[in-house]
HTML snippet that shows the backbone in 3Dmol.js (N, CA, C, O; Angstrom):
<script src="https://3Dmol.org/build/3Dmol-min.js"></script>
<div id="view" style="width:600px;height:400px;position:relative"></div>
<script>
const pdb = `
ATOM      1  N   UNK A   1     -45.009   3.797 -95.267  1.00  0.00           N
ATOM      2  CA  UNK A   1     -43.824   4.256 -94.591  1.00  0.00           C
ATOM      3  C   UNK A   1     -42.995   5.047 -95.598  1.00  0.00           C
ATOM      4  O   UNK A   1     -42.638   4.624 -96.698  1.00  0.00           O
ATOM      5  N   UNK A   2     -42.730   6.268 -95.075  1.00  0.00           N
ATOM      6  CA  UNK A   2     -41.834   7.120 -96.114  1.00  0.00           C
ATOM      7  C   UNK A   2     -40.403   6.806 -95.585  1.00  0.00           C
ATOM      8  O   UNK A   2     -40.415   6.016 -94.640  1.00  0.00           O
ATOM      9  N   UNK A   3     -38.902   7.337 -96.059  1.00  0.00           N
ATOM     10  CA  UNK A   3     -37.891   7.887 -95.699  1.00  0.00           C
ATOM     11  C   UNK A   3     -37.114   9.321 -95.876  1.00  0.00           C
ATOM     12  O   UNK A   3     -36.195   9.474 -96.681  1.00  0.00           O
ATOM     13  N   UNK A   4     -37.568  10.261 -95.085  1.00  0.00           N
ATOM     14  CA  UNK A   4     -37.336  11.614 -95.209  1.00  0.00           C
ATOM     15  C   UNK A   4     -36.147  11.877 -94.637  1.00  0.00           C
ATOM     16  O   UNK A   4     -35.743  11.062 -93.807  1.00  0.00           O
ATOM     17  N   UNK A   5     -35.292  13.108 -94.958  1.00  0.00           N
ATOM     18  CA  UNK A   5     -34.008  13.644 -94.839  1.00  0.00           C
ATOM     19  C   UNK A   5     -34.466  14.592 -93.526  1.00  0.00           C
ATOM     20  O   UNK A   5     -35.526  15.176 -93.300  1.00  0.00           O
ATOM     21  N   UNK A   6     -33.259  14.502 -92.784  1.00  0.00           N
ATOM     22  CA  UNK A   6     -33.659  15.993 -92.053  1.00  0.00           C
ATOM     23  C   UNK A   6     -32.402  16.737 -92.410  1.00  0.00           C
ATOM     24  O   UNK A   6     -31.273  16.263 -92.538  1.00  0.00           O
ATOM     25  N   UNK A   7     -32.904  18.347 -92.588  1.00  0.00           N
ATOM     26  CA  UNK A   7     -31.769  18.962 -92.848  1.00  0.00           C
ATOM     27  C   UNK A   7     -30.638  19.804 -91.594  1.00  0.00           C
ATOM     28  O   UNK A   7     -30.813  19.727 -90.378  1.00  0.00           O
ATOM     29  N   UNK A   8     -29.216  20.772 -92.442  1.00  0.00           N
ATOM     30  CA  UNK A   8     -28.614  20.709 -91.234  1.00  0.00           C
ATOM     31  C   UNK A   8     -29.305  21.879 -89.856  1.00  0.00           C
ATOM     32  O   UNK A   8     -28.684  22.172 -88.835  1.00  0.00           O
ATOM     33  N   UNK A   9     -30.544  22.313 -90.179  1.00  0.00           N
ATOM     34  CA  UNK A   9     -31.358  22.373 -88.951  1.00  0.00           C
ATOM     35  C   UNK A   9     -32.133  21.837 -88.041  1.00  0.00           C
ATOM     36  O   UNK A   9     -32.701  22.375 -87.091  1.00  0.00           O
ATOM     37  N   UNK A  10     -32.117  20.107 -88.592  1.00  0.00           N
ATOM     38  CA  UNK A  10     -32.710  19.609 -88.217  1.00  0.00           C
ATOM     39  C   UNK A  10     -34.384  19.206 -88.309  1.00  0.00           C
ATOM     40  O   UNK A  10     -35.070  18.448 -87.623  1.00  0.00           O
ATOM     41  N   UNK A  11     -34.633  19.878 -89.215  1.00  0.00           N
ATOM     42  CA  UNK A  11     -36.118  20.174 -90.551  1.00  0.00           C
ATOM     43  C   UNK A  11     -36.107  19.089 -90.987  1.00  0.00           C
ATOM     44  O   UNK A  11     -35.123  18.655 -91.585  1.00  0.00           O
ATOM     45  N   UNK A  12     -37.428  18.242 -90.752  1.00  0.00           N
ATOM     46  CA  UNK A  12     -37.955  17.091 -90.778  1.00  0.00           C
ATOM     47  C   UNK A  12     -39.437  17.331 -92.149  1.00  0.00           C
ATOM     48  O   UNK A  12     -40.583  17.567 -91.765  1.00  0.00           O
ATOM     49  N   UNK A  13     -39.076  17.206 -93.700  1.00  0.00           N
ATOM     50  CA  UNK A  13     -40.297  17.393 -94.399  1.00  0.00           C
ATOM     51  C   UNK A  13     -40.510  16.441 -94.930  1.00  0.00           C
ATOM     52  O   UNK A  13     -39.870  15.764 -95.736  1.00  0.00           O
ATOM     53  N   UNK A  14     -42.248  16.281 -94.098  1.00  0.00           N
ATOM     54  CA  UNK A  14     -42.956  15.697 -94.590  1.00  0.00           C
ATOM     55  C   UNK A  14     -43.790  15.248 -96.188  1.00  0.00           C
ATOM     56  O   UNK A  14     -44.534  16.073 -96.718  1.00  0.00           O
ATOM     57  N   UNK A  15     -43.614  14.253 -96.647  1.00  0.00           N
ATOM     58  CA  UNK A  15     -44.057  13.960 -98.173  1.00  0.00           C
ATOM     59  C   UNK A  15     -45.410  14.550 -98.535  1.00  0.00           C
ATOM     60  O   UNK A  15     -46.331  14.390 -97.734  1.00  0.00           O
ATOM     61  N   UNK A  16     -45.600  15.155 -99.559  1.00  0.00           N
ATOM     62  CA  UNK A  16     -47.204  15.043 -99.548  1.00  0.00           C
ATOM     63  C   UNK A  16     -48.121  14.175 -99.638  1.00  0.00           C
ATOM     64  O   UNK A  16     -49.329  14.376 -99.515  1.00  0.00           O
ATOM     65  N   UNK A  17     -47.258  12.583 -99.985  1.00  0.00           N
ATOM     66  CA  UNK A  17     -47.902  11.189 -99.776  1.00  0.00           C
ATOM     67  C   UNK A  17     -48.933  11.287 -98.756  1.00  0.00           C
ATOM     68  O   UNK A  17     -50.074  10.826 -98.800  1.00  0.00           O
ATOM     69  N   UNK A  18     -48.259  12.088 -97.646  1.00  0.00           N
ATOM     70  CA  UNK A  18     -48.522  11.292 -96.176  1.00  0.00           C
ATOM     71  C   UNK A  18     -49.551  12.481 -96.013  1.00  0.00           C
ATOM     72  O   UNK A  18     -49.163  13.649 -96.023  1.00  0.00           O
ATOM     73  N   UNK A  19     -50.909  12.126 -95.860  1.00  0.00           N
ATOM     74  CA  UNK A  19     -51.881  13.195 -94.935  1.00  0.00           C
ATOM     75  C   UNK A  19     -51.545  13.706 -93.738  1.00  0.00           C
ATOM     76  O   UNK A  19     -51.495  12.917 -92.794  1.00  0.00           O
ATOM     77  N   UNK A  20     -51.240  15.132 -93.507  1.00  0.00           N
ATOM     78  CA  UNK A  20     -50.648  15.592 -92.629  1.00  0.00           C
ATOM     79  C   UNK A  20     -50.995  17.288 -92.879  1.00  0.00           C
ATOM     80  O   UNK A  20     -50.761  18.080 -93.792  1.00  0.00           O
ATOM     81  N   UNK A  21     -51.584  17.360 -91.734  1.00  0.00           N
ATOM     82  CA  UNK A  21     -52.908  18.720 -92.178  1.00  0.00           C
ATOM     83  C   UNK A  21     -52.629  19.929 -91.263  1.00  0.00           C
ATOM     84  O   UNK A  21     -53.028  21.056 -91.555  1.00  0.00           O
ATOM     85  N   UNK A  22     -51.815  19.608 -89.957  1.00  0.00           N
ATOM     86  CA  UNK A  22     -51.166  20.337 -89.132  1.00  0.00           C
ATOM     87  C   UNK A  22     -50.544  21.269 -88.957  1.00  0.00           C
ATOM     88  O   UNK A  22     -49.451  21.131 -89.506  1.00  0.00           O
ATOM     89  N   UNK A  23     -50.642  22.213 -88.460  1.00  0.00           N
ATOM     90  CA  UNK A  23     -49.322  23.582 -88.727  1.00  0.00           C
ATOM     91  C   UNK A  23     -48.295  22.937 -87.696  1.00  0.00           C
ATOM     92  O   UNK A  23     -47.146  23.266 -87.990  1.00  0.00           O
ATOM     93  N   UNK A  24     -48.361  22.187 -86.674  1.00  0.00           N
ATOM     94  CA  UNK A  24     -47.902  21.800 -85.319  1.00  0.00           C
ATOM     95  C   UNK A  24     -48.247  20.196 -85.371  1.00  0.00           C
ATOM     96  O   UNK A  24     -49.106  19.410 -85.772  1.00  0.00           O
ATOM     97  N   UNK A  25     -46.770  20.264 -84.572  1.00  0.00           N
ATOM     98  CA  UNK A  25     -47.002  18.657 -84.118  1.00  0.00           C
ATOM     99  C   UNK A  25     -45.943  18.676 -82.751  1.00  0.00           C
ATOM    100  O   UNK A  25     -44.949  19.387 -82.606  1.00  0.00           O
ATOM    101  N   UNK A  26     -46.504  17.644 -81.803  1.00  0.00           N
ATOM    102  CA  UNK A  26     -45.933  16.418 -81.083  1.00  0.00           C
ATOM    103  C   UNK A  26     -45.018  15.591 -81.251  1.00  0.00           C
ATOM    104  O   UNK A  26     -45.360  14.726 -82.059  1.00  0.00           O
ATOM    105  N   UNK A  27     -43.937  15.450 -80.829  1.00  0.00           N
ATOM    106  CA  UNK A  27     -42.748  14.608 -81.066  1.00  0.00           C
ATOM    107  C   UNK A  27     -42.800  13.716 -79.836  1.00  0.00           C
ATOM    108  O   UNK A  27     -42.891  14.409 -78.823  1.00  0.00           O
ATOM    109  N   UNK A  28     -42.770  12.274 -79.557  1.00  0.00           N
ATOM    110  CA  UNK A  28     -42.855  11.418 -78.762  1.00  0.00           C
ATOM    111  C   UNK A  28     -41.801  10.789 -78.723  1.00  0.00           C
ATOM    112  O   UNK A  28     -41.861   9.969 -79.639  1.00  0.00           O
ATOM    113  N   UNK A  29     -40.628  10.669 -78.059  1.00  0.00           N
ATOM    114  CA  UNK A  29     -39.496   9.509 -77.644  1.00  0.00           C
ATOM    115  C   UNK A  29     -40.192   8.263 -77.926  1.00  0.00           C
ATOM    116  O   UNK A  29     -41.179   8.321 -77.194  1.00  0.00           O
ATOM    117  N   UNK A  30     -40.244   6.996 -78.676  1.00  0.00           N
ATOM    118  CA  UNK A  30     -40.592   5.800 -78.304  1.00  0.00           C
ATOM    119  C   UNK A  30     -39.522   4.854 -78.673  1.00  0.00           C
ATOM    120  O   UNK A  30     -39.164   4.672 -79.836  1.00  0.00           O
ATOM    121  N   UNK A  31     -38.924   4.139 -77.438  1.00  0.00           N
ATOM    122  CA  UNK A  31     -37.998   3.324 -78.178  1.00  0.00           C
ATOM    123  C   UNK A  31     -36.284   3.897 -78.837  1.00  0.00           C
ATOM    124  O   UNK A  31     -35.561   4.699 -78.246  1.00  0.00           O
ATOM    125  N   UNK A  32     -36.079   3.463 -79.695  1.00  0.00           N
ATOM    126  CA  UNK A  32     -35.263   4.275 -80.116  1.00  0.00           C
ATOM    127  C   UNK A  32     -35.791   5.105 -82.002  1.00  0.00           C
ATOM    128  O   UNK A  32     -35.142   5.427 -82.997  1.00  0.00           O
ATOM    129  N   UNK A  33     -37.171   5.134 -81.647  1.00  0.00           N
ATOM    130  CA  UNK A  33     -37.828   5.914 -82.748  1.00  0.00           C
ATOM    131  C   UNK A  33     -38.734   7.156 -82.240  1.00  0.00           C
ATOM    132  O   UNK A  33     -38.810   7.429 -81.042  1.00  0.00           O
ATOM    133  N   UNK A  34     -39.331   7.800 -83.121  1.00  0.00           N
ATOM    134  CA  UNK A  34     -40.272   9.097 -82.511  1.00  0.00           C
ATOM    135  C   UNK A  34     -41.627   9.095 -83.143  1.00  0.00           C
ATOM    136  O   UNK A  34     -41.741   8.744 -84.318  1.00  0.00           O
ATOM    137  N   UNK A  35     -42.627   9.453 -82.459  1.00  0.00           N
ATOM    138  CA  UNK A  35     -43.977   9.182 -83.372  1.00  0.00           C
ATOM    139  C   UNK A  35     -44.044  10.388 -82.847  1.00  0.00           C
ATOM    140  O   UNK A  35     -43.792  10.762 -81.702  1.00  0.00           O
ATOM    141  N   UNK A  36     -44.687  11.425 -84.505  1.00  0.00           N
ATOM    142  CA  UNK A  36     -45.294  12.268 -84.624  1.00  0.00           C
ATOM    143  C   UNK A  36     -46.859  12.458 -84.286  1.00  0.00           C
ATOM    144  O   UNK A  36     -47.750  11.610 -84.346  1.00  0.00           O
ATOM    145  N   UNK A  37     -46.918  13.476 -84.006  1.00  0.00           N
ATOM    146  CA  UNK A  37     -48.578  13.545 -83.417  1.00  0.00           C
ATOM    147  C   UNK A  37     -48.886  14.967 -83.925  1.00  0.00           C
ATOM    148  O   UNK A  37     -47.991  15.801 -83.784  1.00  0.00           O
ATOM    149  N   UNK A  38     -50.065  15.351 -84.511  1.00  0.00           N
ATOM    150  CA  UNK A  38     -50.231  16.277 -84.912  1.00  0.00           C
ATOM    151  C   UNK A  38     -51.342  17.201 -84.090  1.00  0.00           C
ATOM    152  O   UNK A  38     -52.380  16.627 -83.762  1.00  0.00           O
ATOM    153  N   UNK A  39     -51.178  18.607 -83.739  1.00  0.00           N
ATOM    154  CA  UNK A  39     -51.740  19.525 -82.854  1.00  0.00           C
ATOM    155  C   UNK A  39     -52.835  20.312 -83.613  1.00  0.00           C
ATOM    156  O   UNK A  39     -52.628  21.219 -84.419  1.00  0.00           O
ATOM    157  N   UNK A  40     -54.151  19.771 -83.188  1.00  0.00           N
ATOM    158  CA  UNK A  40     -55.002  20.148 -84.053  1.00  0.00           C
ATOM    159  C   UNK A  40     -55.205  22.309 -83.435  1.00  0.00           C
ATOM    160  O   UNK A  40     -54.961  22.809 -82.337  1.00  0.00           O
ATOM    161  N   UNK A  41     -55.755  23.020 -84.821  1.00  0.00           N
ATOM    162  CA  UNK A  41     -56.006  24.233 -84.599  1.00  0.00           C
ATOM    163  C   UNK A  41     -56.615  24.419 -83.174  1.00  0.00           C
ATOM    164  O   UNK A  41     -56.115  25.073 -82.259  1.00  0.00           O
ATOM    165  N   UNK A  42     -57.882  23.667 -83.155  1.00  0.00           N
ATOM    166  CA  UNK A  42     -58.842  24.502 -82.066  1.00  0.00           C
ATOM    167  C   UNK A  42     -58.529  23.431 -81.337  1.00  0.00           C
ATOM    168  O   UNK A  42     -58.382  22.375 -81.953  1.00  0.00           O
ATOM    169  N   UNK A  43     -58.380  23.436 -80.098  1.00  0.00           N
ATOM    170  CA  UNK A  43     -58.284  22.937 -78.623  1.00  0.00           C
ATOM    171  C   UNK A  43     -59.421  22.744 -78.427  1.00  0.00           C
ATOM    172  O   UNK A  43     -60.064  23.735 -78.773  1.00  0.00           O
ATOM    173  N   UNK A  44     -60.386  21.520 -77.823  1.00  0.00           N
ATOM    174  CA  UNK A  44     -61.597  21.330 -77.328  1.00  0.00           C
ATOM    175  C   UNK A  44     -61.143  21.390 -75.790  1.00  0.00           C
ATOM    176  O   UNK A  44     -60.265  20.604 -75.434  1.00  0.00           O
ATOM    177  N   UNK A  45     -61.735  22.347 -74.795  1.00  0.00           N
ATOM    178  CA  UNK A  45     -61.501  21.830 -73.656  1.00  0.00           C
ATOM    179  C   UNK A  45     -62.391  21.374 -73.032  1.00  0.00           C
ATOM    180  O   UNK A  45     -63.494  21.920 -73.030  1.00  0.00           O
ATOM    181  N   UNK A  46     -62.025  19.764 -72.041  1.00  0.00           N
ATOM    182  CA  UNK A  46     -62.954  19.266 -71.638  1.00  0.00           C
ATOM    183  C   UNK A  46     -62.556  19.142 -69.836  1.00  0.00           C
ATOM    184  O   UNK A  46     -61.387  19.186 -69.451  1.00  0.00           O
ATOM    185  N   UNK A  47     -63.678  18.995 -68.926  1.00  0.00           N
ATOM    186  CA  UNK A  47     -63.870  18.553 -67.831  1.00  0.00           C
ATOM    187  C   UNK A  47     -63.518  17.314 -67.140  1.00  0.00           C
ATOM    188  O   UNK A  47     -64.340  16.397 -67.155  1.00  0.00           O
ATOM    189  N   UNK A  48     -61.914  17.108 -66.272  1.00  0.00           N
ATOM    190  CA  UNK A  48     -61.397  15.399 -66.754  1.00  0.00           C
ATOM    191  C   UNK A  48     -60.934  15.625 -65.353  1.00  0.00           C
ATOM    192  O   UNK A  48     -60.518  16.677 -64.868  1.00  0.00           O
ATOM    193  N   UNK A  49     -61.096  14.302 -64.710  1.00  0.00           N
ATOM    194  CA  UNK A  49     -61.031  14.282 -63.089  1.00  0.00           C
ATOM    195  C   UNK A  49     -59.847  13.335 -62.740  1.00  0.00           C
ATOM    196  O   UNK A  49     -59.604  13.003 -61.580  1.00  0.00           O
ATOM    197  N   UNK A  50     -59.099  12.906 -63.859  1.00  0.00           N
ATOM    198  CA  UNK A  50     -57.896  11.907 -64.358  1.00  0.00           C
ATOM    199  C   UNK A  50     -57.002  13.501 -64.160  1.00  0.00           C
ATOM    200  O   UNK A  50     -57.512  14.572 -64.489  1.00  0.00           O
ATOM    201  N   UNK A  51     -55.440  13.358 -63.494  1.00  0.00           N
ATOM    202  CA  UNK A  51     -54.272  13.734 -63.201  1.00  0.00           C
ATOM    203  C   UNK A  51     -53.815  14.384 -64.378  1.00  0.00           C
ATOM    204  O   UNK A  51     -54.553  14.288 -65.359  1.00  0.00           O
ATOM    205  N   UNK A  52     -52.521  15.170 -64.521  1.00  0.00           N
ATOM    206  CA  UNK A  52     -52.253  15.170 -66.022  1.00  0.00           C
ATOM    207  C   UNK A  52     -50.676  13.871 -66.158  1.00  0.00           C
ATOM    208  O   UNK A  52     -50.080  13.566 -67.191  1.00  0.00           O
ATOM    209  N   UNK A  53     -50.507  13.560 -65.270  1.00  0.00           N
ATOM    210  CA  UNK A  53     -49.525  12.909 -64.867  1.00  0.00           C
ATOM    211  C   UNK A  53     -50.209  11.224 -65.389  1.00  0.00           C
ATOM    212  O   UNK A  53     -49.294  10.494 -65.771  1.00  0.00           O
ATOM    213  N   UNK A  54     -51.449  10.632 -65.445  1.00  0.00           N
ATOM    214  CA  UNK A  54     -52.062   9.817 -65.341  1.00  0.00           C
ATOM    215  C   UNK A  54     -52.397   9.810 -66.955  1.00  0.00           C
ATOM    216  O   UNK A  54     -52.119   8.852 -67.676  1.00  0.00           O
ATOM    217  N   UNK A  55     -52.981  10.914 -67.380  1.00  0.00           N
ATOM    218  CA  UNK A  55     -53.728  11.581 -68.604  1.00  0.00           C
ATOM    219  C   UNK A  55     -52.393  11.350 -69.565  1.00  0.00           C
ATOM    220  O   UNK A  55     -52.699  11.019 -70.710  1.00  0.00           O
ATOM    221  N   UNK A  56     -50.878  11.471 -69.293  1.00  0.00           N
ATOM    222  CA  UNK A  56     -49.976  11.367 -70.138  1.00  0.00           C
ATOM    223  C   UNK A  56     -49.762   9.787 -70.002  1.00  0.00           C
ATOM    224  O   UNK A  56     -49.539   9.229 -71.076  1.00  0.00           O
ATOM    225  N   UNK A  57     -49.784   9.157 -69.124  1.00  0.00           N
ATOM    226  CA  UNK A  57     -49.119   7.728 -69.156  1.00  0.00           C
ATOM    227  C   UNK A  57     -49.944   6.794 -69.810  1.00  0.00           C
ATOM    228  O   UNK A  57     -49.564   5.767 -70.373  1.00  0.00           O
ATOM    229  N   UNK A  58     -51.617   7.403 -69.652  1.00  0.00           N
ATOM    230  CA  UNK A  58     -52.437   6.881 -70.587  1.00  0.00           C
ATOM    231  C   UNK A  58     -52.612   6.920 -72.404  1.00  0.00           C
ATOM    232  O   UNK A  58     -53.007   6.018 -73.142  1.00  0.00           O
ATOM    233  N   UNK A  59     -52.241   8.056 -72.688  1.00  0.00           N
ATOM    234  CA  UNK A  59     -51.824   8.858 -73.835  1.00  0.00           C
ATOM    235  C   UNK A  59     -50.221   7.873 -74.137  1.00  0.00           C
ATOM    236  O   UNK A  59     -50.359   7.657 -75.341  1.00  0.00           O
ATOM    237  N   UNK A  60     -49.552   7.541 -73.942  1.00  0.00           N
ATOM    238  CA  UNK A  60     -48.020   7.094 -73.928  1.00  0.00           C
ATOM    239  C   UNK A  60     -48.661   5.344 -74.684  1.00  0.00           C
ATOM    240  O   UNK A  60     -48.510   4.732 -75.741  1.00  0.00           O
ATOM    241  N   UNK A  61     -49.476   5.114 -73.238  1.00  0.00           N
ATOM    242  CA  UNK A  61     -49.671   3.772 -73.710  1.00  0.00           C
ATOM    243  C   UNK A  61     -50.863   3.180 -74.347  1.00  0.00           C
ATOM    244  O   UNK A  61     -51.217   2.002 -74.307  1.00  0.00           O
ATOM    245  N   UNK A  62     -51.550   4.391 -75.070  1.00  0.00           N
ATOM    246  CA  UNK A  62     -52.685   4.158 -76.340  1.00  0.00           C
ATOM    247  C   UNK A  62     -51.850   4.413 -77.419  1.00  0.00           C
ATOM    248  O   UNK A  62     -52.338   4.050 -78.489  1.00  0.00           O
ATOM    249  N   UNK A  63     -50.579   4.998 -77.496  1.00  0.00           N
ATOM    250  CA  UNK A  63     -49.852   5.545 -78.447  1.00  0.00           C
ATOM    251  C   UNK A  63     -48.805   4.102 -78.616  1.00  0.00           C
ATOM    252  O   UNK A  63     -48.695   3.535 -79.702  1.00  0.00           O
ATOM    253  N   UNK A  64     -48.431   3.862 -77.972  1.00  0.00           N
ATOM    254  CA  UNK A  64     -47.144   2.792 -77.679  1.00  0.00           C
ATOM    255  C   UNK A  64     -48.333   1.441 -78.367  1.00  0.00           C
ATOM    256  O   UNK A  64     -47.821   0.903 -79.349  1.00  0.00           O
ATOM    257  N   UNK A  65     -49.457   0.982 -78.084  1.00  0.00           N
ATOM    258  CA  UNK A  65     -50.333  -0.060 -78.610  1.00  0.00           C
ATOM    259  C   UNK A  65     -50.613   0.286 -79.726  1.00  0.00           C
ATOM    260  O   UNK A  65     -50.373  -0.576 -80.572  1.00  0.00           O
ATOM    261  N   UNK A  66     -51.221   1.627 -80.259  1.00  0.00           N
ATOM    262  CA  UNK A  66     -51.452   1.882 -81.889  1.00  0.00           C
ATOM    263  C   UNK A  66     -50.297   1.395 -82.748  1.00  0.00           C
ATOM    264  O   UNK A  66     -50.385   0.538 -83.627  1.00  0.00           O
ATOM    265  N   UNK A  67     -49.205   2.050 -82.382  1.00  0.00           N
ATOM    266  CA  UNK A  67     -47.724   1.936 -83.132  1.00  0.00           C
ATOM    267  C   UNK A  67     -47.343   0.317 -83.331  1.00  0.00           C
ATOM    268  O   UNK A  67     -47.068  -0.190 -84.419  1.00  0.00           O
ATOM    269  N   UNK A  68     -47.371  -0.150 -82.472  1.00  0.00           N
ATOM    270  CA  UNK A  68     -46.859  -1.809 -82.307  1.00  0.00           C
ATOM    271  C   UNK A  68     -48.736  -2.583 -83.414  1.00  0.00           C
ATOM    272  O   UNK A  68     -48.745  -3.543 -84.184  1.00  0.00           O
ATOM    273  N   UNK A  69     -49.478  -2.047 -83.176  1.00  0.00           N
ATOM    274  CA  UNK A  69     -50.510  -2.755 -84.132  1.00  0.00           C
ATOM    275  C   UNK A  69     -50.272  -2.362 -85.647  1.00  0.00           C
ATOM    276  O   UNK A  69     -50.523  -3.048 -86.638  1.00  0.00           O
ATOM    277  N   UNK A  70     -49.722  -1.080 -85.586  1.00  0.00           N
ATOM    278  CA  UNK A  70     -49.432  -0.714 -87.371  1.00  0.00           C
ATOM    279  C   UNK A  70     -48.494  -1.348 -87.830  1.00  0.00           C
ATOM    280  O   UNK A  70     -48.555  -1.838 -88.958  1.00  0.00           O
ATOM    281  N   UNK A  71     -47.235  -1.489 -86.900  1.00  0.00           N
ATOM    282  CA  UNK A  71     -45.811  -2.591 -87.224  1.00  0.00           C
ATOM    283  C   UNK A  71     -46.258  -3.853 -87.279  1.00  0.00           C
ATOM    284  O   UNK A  71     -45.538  -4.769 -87.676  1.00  0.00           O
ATOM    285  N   UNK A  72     -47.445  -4.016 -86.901  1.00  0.00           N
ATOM    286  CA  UNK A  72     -47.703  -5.631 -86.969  1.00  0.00           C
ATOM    287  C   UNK A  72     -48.542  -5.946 -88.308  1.00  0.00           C
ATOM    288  O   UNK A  72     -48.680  -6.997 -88.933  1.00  0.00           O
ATOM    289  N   UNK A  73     -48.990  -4.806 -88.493  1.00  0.00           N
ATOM    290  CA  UNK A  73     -50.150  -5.025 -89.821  1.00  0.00           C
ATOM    291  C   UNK A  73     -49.053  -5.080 -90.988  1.00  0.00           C
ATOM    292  O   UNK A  73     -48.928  -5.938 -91.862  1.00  0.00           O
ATOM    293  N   UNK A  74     -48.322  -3.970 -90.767  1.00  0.00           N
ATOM    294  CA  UNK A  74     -46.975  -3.597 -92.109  1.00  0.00           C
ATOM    295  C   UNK A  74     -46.739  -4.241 -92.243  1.00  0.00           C
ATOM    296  O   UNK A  74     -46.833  -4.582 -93.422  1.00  0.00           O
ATOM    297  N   UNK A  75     -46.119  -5.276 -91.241  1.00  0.00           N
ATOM    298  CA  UNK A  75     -44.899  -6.435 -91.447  1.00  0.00           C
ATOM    299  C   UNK A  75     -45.888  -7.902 -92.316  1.00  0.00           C
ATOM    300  O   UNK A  75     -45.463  -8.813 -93.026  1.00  0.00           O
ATOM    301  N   UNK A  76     -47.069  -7.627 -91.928  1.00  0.00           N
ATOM    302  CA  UNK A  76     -47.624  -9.160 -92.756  1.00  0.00           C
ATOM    303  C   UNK A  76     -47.975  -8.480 -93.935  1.00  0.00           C
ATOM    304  O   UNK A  76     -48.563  -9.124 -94.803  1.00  0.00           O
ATOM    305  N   UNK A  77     -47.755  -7.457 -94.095  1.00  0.00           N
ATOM    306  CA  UNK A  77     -48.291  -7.389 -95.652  1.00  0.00           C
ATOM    307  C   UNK A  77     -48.981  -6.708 -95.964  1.00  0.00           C
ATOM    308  O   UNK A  77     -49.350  -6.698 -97.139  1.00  0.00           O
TER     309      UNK A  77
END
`;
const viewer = $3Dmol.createViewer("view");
viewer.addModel(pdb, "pdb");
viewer.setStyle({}, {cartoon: {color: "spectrum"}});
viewer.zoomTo();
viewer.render();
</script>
């Protein structure tokens, strides 16, 4: 876990600690925190018979379970 400044534009820089390979990223509301997501170059497009409405709530809550398993790993140690 880092603690980064944002400046008065609101410029959020990332440490070089942190692997982060992205020109682009994803900003997610969670809570009263934000998880970054990073937008890879090439787009794979695939053939998906799932909603995009469905496709996000699923995405929300594989994201919302990763996050709460990393806070759980952090916190023991």
């Amino acid at each position: 876990m880092s603690l980064v400044k944002v400046d008065s534009q609101r410029r959020i820089y990332i440490p070089k600690g942190i692997a982060f390979k992205a020109a682009k990223a994803i900003i997610v509301p969670y809570g009263g925190s934000f998880l970054l997501i990073p937008v890879p170059e090439k787009v794979v497009e695939i053939d998906v018979k799932a909603s995009v409405h469905e496709l996000k709530r699923k995405a929300e809550e594989r994201a919302r379970e990763e996050v709460a398993s990393r806070v759980e790993k952090h916190m023991r140690g």
